[in-house]
C-alpha positions as CSV (number, residue, x, y, z in Angstrom):
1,X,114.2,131.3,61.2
2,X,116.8,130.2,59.3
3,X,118.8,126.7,59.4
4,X,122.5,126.7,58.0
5,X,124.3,124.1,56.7
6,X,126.5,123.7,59.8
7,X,123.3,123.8,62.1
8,X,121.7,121.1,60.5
9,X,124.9,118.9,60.7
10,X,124.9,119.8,64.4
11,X,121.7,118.1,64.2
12,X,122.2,115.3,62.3
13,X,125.0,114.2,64.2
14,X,122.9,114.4,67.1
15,X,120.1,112.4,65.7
16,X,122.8,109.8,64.6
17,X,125.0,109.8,68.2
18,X,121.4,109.0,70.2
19,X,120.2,106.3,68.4
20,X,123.5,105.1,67.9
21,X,124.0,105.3,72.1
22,X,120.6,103.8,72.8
23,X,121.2,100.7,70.6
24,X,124.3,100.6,72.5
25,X,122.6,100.6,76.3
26,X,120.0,98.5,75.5
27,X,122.5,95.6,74.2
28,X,122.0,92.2,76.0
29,X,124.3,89.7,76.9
30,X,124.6,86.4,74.9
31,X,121.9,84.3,75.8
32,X,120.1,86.6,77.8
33,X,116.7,87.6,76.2
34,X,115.0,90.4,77.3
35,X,111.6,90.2,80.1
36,X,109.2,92.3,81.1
37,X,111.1,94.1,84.2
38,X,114.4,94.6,81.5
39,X,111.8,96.1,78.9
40,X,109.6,97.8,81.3
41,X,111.3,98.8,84.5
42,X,115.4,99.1,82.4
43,X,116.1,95.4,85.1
44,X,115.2,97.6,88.4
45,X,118.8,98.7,87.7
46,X,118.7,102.8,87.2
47,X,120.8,104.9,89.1
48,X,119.8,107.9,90.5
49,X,121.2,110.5,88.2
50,X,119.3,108.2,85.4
51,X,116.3,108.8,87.8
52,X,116.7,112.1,88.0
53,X,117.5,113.5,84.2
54,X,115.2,110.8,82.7
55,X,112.3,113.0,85.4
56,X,113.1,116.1,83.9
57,X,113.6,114.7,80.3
58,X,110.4,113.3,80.2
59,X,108.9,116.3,81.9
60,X,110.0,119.0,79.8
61,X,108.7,119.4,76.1
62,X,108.3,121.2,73.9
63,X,104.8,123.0,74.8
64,X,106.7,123.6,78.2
65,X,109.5,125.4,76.5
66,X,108.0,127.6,74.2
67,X,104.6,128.2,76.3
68,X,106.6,128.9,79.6
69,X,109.0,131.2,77.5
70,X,105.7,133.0,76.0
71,X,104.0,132.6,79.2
72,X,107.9,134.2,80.6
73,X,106.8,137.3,77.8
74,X,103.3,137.8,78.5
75,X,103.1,137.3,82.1
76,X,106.9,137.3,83.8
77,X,108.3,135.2,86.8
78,X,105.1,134.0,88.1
79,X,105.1,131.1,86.0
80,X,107.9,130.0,87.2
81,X,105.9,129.0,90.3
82,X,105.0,125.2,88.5
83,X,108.8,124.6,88.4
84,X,109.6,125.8,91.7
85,X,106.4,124.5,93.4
86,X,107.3,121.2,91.5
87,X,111.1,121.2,93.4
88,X,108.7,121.1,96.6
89,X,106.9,118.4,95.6
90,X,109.2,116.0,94.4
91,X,110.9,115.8,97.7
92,X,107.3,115.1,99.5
93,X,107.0,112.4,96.6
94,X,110.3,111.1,97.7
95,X,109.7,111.2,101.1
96,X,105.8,109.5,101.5
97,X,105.4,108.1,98.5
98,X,108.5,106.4,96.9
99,X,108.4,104.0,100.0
100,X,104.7,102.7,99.4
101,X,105.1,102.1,96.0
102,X,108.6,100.2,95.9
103,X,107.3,98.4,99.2
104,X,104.5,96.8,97.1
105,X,106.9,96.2,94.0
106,X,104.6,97.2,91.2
107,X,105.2,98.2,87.5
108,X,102.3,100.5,87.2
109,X,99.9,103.2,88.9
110,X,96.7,101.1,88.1
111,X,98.7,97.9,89.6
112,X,99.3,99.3,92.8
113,X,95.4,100.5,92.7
114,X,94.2,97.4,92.6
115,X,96.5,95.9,95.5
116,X,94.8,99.0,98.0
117,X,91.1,98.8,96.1
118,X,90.0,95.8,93.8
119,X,89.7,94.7,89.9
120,X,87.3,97.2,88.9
121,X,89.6,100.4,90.2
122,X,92.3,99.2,88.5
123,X,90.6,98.6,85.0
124,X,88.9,101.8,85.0
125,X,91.9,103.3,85.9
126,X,94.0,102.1,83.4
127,X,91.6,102.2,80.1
128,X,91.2,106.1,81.5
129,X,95.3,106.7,81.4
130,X,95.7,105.1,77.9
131,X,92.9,107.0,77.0
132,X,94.5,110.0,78.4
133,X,98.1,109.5,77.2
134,X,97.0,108.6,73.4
135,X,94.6,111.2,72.8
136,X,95.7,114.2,74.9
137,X,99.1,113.5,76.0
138,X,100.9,112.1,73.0
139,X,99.0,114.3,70.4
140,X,100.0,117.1,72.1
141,X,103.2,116.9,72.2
142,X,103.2,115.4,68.9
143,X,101.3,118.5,67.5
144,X,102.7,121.3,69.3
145,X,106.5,119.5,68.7
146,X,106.0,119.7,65.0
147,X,104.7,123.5,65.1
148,X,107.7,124.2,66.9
149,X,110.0,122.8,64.1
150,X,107.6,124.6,61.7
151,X,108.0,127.9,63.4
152,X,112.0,127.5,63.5
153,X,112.5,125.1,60.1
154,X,109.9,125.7,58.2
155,X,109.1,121.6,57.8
156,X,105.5,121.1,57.1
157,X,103.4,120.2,60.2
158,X,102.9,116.0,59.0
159,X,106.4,115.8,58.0
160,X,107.6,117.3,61.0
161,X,105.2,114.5,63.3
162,X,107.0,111.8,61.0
163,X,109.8,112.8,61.8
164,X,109.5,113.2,65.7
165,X,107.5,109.9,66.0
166,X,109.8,107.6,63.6
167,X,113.2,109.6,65.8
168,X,111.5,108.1,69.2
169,X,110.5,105.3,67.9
170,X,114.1,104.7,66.4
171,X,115.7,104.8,69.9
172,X,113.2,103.6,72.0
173,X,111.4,100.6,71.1
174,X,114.0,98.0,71.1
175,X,115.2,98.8,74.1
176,X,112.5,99.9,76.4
177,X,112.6,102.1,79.4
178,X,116.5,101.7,79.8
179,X,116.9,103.4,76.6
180,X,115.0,105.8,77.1
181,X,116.5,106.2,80.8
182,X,120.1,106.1,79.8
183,X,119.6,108.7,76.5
184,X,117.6,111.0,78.9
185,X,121.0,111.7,80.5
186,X,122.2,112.9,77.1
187,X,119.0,114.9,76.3
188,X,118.8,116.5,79.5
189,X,122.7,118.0,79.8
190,X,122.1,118.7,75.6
191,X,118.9,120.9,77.0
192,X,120.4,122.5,80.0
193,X,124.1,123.6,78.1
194,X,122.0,124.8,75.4
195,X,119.1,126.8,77.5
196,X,122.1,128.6,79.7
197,X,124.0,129.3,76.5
198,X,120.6,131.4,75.6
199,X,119.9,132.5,78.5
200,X,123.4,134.1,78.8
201,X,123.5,135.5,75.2
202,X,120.4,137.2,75.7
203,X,121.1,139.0,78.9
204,X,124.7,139.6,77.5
205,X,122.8,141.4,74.5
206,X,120.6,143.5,76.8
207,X,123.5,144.6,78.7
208,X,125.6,145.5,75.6
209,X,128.1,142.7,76.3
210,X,128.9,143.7,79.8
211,X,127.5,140.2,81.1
212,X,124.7,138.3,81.5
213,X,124.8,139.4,85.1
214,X,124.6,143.1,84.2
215,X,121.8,141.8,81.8
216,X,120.1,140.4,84.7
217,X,120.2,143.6,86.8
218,X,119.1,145.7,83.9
219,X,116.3,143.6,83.1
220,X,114.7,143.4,86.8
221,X,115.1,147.1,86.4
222,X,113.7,147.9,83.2
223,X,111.1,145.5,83.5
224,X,110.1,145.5,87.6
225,X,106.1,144.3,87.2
226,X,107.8,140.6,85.4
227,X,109.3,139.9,88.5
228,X,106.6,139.7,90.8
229,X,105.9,136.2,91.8
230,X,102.3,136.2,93.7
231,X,99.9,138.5,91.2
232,X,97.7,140.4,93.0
233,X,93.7,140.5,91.8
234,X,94.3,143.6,89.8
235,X,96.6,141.9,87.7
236,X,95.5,140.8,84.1
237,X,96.9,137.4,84.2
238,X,95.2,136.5,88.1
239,X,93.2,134.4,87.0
240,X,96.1,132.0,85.0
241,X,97.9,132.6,88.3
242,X,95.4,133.4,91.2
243,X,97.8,135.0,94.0
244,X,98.7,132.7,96.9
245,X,96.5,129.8,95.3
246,X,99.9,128.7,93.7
247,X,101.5,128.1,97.1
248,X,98.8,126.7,99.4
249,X,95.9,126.0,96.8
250,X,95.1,123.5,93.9
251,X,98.5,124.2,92.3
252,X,99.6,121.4,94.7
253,X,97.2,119.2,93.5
254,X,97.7,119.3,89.8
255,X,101.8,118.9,91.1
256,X,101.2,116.2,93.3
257,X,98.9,114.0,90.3
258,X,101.5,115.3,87.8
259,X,105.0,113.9,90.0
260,X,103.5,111.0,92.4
261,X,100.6,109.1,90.7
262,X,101.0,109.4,86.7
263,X,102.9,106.5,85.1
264,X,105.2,108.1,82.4
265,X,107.3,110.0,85.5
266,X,106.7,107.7,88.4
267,X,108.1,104.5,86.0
268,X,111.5,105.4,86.6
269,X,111.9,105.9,90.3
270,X,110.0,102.3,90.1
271,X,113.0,101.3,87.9
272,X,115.6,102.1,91.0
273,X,118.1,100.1,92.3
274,X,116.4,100.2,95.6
275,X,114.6,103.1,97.6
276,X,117.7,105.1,98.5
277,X,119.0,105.5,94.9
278,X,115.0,106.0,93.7
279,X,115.2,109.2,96.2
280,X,118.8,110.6,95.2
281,X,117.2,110.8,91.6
282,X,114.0,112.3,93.3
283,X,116.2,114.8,94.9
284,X,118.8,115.3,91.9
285,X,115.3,116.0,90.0
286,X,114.1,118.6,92.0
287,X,117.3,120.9,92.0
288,X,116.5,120.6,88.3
289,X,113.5,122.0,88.4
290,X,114.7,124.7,90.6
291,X,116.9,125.8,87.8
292,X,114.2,125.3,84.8
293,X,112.8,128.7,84.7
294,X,116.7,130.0,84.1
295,X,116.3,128.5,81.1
296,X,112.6,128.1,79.5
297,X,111.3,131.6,81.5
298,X,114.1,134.0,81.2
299,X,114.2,134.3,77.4
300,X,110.8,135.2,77.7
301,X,110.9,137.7,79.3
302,X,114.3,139.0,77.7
303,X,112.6,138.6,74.7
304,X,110.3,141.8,76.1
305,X,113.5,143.7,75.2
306,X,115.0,142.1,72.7
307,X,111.8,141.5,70.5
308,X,109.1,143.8,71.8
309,X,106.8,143.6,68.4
310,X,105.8,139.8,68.3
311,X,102.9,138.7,67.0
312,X,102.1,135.9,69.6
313,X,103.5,135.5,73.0
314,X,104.8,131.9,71.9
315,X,106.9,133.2,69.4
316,X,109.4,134.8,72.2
317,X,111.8,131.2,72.7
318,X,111.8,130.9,68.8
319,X,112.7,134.8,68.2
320,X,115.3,134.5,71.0
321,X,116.9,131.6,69.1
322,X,117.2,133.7,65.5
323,X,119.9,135.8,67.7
324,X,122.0,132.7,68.2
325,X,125.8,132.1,66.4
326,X,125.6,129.5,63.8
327,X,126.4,126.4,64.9
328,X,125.2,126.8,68.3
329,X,121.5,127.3,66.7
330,X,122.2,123.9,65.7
331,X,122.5,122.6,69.1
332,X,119.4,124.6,70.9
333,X,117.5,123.4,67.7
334,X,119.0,119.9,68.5
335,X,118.0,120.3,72.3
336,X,114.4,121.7,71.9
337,X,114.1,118.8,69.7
338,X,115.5,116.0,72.5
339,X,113.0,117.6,74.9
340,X,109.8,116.4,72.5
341,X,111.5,113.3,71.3
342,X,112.5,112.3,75.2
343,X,108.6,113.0,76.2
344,X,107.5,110.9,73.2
345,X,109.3,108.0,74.3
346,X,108.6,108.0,77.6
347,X,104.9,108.4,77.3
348,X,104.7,105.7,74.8
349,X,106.7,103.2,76.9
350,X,104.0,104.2,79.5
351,X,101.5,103.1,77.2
352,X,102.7,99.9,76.5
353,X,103.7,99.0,80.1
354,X,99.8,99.9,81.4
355,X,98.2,97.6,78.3
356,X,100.5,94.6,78.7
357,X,100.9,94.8,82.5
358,X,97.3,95.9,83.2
359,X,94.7,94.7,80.8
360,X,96.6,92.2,78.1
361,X,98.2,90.1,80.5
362,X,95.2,90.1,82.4
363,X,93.8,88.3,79.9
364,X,96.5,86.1,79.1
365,X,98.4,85.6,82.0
366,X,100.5,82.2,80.7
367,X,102.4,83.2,77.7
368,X,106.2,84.1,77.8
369,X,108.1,86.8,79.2
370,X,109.2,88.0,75.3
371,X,105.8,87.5,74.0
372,X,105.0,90.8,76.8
373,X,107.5,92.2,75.7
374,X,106.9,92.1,72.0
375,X,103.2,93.4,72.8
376,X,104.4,96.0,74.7
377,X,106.9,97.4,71.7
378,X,103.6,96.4,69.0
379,X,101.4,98.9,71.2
380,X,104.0,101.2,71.0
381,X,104.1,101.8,68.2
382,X,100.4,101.5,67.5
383,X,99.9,104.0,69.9
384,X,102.2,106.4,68.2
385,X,100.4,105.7,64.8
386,X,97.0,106.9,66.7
387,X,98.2,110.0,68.1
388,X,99.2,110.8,64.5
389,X,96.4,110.6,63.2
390,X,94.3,111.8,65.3
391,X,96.4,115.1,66.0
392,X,94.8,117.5,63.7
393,X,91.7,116.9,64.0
394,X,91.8,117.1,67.9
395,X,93.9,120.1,68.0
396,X,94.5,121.6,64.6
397,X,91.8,124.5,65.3
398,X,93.0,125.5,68.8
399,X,94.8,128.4,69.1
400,X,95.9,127.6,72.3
401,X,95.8,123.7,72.0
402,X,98.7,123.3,75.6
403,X,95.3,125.6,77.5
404,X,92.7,122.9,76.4
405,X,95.0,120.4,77.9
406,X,95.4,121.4,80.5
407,X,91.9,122.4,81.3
408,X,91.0,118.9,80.4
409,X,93.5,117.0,82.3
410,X,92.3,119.2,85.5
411,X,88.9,118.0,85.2
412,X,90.2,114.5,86.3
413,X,93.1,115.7,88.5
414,X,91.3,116.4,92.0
415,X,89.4,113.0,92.2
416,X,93.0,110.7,90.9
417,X,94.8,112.5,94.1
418,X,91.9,112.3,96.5
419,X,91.8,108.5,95.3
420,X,95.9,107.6,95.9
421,X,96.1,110.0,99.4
422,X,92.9,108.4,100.8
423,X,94.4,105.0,99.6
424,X,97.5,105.4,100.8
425,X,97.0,106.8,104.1
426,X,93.5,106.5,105.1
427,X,92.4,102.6,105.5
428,X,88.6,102.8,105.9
429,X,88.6,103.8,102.5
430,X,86.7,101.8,100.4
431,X,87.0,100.8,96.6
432,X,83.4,102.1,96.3
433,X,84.2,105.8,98.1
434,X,87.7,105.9,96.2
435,X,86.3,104.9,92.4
436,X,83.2,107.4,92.8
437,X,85.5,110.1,94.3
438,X,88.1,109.5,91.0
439,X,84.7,109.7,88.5
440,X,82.9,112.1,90.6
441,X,85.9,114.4,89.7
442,X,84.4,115.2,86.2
443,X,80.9,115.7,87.2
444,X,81.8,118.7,90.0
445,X,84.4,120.2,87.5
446,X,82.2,120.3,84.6
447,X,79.6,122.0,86.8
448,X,81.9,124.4,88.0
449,X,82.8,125.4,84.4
450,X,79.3,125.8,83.3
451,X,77.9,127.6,86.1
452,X,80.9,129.3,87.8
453,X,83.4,130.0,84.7
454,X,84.9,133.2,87.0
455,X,86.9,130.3,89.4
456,X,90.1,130.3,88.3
457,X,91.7,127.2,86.9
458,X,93.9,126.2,90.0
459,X,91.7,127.7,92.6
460,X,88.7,124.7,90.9
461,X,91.3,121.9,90.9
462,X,91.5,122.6,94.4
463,X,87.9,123.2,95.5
464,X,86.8,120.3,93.5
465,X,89.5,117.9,95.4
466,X,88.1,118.5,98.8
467,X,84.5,118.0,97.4
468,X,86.0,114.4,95.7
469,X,87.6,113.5,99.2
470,X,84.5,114.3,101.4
471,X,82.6,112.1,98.9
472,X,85.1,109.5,99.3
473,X,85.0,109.9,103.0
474,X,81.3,109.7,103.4
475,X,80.8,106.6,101.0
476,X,83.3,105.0,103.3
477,X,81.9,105.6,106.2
478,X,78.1,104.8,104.9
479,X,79.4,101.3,103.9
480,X,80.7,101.1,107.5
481,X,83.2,98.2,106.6
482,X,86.0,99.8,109.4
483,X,89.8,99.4,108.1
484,X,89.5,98.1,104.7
485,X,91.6,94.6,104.4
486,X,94.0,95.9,101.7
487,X,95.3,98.9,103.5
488,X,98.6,100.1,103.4
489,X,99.9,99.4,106.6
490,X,102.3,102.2,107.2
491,X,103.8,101.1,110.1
492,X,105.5,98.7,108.3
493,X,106.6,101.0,105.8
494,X,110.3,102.6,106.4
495,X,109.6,106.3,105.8
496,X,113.5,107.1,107.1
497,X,115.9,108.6,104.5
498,X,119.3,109.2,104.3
499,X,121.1,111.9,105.8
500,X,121.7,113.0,102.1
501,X,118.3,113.1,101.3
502,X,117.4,115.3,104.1
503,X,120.2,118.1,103.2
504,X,118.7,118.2,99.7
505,X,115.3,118.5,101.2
506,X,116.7,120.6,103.3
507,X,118.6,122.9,100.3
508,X,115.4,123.1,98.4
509,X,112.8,124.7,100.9
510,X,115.9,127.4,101.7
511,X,116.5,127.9,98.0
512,X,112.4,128.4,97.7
513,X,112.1,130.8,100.7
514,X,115.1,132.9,99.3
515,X,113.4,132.9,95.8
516,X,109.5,133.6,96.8
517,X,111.3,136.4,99.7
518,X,113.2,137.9,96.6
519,X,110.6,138.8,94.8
520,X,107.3,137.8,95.9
């Protein structure tokens, strides 16, 4: 693909406007030096359309992109299932979760852990999510992000890191989560105007400029078996998407670690005004989400049409781009781009808030409010350094590095929900029964890939969570200490929401049965 002059200066001024914007937000007044809730939690002052772009900003990348828009080619509609499904879930995240964890007023995931469990959950925990977000997480996207740019600008795979990690770094690490919050809002309307504007050209093209709606109706016609949402056992891509497994199975696991307990989307609903405005962003987010595979799935599958010859299935979202006016190349470009930059900076913020909050100021728990917050923009950009160097050899010979990921990731998935639900909602449950269940998690997932590789992914994830919860249940009950001291007490949590809330909850589940009853 290539990049003319006037695309690039789309770019450029793009690159110049968001750093220029996030130096601008994360200004302080005079005398007013920044602490750890400013740096770290953007003052507990984010409204709820902050909340709610800065979700999806930090949700989408550019794996997410071009793998759902190859997955959109290969396989169709079903994989729109992990965006709708994730609509669903962020409303029960609003709804049970979002009041236990504002109630106990923490910064992080491994924080709250040790308030319900004790010192040793919490450490674990938190060594295992740096762990995770360094050396899966950030090299990932890192990686994948820079073949993107590759595949569309021809920019050599270390260049293009560089480039992506110094960009973040530029617009995030002075000014912490706020920055990264506010610009989200940028990103995210940047990605949406430019995913619809492809979207529409595509299906306009397919209907020979009669309109992306007559594009639409052709397509489903022309291309009936990419529209079928549950895949029957026939199918050659069952066991990606195992039939009903994605509405009542482990796909609501890996959704529920994913949008309730992992510290890079949780931090901002932690960052709310108060709980109402944390659950308008929760709610804002998931109508989001409902209109995500519009724009990263539908190409995809256009692309079927459009470009039926393609090498790789991945290649769909860039080929679909190629067909693009110049100029407004520029700004997709430009948007793919905010979606890896967006995820960059959040996930390093996340970084640096579980090292200082968790483990550094652990160990030195008198020093200043702006000496945490200088460590916490020092490990952020060590942490960037790291996944930098490390991203080639980890996942320079995968084919299919976002698979690996994901497979790896869901090794650890079942036990970190059985440990939060139990936590949360159980209160015999002990820190024992809770930190075995969370490690145990490994040990029944690798043998499950060993000796039974024919389990498909999701259907594991969710077998695997019920064996981590019955070994957290029994533990708890063989110790036979009754309600454990640090329960949540969730009587004296307010579980009510707002009648605006409810609609949107409401809106959601209608819009999901008219969806999945469409074309199931």
């Amino acid at each position: 693909m290539k990049i003319e002059t006037l695309d690039l200066a789309v770019f450029v001024i793009y690159v110049i406007a968001l750093i220029g914007i996030a130096g601008w937000v994360s200004r302080e007044k005079k005398g007013h030096e920044k602490d750890t809730n400013d740096y770290f939690l953007a003052g507990s002052s984010l409204p709820w359309w902050a909340i709610g772009a800065s979700l999806i900003a930090a949700n989408i990348s550019a794996e997410q992109i071009i793998g759902m828009s190859g997955s959109g080619y290969q396989i169709g509609l079903a994989i729109a299932s992990y965006e709708w499904m994730a609509a669903l879930t962020l409303i029960i995240v609003g709804k049970f979760f979002l009041p236990i964890f504002l109630k106990h007023k923490i910064y992080t995931m491994p924080q709250f852990l040790e308030q319900r469990y004790d010192h040793r959950v919490r450490k674990v925990m938190a060594i295992f999510w740096i762990g995770v977000y360094i050396f899966v997480n950030l090299t990932a996207v890192l990686w994948l992000g820079a073949l993107a740019i590759n595949t569309i600008a021809g920019v050599d795979l270390i260049w293009g890191m560089i480039f992506l990690g110094a960009f973040s770094l530029a617009y995030s690490l002075y000014g912490g989560l706020k920055a990264v919050a506010m610009t989200d809002i940028i990103q995210v309307v940047l990605l949406v105007i430019g995913g619809l504007f492809l979207s529409y050209t595509t299906l306009n093209m397919i209907s020979d400029g009669n309109g992306a709606w007559q594009g639409f109706v052709d397509l489903t016609n022309r291309l009936p078996e990419k529209f079928d949402m549950i895949l029957s056992e026939d199918s050659p891509h069952y066991d990606s998407l195992p039939g009903i497994s994605v509405l009542i199975g482990g796909m609501w696991i890996m959704n529920l670690s994913y949008w309730g307990f992992n510290q890079y989307i949780i931090q901002r609903t932690l960052a709310a005004k108060d709980l109402a405005e944390a659950q308008k962003g929760i709610a804002f987010a998931a109508f989001l989400k409902l209109m995500m595979p519009l724009i990263v799935v539908l190409p995809g599958i256009a692309a079927v049409i459009l470009s039926p010859d393609l090498d790789k299935a991945d290649q769909a979202y860039p080929s679909m781009m190629t067909l693009m006016p110049v100029g407004l190349k520029g700004l997709i470009f430009a948007a793919l781009v905010a979606a890896i930059v967006s995820s960059l900076a959040s996930m390093t913020n996340s970084v640096s808030t579980i090292f200082t909050m968790d483990i550094y100021r652990d160990r030195k728990p008198d020093e200043s409010q702006q000496h945490y917050v200088m460590v916490g923009r020092i490990v952020s950009f060590v942490s960037l350094i790291i996944a930098m160097v490390v991203a080639k050899p980890l996942l320079g010979n995968f084919d299919q590095a976002f698979q690996y990921i994901q497979e790896f990731t869901g090794f650890f998935t079942p036990g970190i929900v059985a440990l939060f639900i139990l936590g949360m909602f159980w209160k015999k449950t002990t820190a024992t029964g809770g930190l075995v269940a969370a490690l145990g998690s490994f040990i029944f997932s690798l043998v499950f890939w060993v000796f039974l590789p024919d389990i498909p992914f999701i259907d594991r994830v969710g077998i695997v969570f019920l064996l981590c919860s019955g070994l957290a249940i029994a533990i708890s009950l063989i110790q036979g200490e009754g309600d454990n001291p640090r329960a949540v007490n969730v009587n004296e949590v307010e579980f009510g929401t707002r009648t605006s809330f409810n609609i949107s909850a409401f809106a959601v589940v209608a819009i999901l049965i008219a969806f999945y009853a469409t074309w199931w």
